[in-house]
C-alpha positions as a Markdown table, in Angstrom:
| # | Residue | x | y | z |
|---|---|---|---|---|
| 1 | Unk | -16.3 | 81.0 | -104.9 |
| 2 | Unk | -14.1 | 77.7 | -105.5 |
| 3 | Unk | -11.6 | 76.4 | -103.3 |
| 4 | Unk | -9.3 | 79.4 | -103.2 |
| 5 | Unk | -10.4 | 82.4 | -102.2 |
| 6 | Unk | -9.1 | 84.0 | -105.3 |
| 7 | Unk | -11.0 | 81.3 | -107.8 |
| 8 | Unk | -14.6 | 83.4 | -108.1 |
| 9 | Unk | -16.8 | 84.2 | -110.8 |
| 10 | Unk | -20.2 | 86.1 | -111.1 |
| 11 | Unk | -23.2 | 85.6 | -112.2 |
| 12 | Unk | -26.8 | 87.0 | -113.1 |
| 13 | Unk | -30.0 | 85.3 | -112.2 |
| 14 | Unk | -30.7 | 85.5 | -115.5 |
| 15 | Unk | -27.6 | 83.3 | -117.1 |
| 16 | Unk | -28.0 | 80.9 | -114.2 |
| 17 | Unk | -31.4 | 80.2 | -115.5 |
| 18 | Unk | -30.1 | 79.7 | -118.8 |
| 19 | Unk | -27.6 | 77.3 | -118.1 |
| 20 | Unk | -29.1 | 75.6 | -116.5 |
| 21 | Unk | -32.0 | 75.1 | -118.3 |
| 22 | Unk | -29.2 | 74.5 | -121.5 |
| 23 | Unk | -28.2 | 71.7 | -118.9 |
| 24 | Unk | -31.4 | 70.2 | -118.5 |
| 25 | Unk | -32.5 | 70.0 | -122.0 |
| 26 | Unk | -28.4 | 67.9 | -122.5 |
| 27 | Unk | -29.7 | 65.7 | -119.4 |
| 28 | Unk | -33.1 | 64.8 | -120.9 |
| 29 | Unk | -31.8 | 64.2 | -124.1 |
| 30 | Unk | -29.4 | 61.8 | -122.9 |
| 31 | Unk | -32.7 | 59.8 | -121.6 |
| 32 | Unk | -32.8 | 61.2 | -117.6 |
| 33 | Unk | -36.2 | 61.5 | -116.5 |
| 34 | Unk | -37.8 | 62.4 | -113.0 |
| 35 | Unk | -36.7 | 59.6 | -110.4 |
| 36 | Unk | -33.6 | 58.5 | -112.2 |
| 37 | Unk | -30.0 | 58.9 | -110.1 |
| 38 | Unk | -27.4 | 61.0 | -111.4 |
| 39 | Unk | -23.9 | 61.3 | -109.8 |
| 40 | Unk | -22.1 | 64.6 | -110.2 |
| 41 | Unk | -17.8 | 64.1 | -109.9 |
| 42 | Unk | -16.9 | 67.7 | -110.3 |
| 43 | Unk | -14.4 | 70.7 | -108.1 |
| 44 | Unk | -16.0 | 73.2 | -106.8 |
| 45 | Unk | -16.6 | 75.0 | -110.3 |
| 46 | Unk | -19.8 | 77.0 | -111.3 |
| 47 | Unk | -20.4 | 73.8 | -113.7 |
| 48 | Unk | -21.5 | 71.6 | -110.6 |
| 49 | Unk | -24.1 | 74.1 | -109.2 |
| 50 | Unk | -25.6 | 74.4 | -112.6 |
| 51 | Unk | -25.6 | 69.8 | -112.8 |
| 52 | Unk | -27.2 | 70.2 | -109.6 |
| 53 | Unk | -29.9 | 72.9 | -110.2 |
| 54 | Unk | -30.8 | 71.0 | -113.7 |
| 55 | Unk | -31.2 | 67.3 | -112.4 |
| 56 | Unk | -33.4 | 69.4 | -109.5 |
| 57 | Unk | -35.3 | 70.9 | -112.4 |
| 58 | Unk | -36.1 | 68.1 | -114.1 |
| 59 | Unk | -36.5 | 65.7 | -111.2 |
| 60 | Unk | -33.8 | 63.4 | -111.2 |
| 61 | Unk | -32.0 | 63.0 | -107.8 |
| 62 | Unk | -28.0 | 63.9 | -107.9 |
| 63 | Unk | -25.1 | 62.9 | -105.7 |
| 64 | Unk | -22.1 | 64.9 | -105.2 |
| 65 | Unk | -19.0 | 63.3 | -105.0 |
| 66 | Unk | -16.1 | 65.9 | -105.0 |
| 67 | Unk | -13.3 | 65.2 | -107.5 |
| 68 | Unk | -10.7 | 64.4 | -104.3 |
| 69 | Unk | -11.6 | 61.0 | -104.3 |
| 70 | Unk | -10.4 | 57.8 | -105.6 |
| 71 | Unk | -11.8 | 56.0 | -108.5 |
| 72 | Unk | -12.8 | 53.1 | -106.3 |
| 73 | Unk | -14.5 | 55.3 | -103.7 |
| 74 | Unk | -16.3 | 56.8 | -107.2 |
| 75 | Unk | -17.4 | 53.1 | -108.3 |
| 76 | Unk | -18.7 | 52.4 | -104.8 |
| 77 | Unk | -20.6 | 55.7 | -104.5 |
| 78 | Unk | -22.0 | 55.4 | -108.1 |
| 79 | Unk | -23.4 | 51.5 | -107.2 |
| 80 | Unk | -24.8 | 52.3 | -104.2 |
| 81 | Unk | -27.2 | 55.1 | -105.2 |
| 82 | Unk | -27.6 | 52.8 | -108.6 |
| 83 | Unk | -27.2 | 56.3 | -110.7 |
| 84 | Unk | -28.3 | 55.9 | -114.6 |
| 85 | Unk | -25.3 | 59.0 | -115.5 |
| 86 | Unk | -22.0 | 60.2 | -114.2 |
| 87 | Unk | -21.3 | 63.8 | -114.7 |
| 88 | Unk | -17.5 | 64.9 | -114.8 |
């Protein structure tokens, strides 16, 4: 469910898995590897659960920052957790 209560979408197990395994595979080949930072700037969209669940299956830790804030809170967040990729 997004932010409005109308804005939903569904699912299976199954094409969860395979998205997000799809994901992964695009986050290793752009070099991330277990340990490495990642920040995710997305809504509330399916698209951020699968970031999350793929930098989860591959290792790398993630940090959310939701697509309300400023481009200088962004760049403040992104130096601070010293992330290698920004997701958007």
């Amino acid at each position: 469910e997004g932010n409005e209560p109308e804005d939903s979408m569904k699912i299976t197990y199954r094409e969860l898995l395979h998205k997000v395994c799809q994901f992964a595979n695009v986050l290793r080949s752009q070099g991330v590897k277990k340990g490495d930072r990642v920040s995710i700037y997305l809504p509330m969209i399916l698209e951020l659960v699968i970031a999350m669940l793929a930098c989860a299956r591959i290792g790398a830790l993630h940090s959310v920052v939701f697509a309300g804030f400023s481009a200088d809170s962004l760049c403040e967040r992104i130096l601070d957790c010293g992330c290698s990729l920004l997701i958007t």
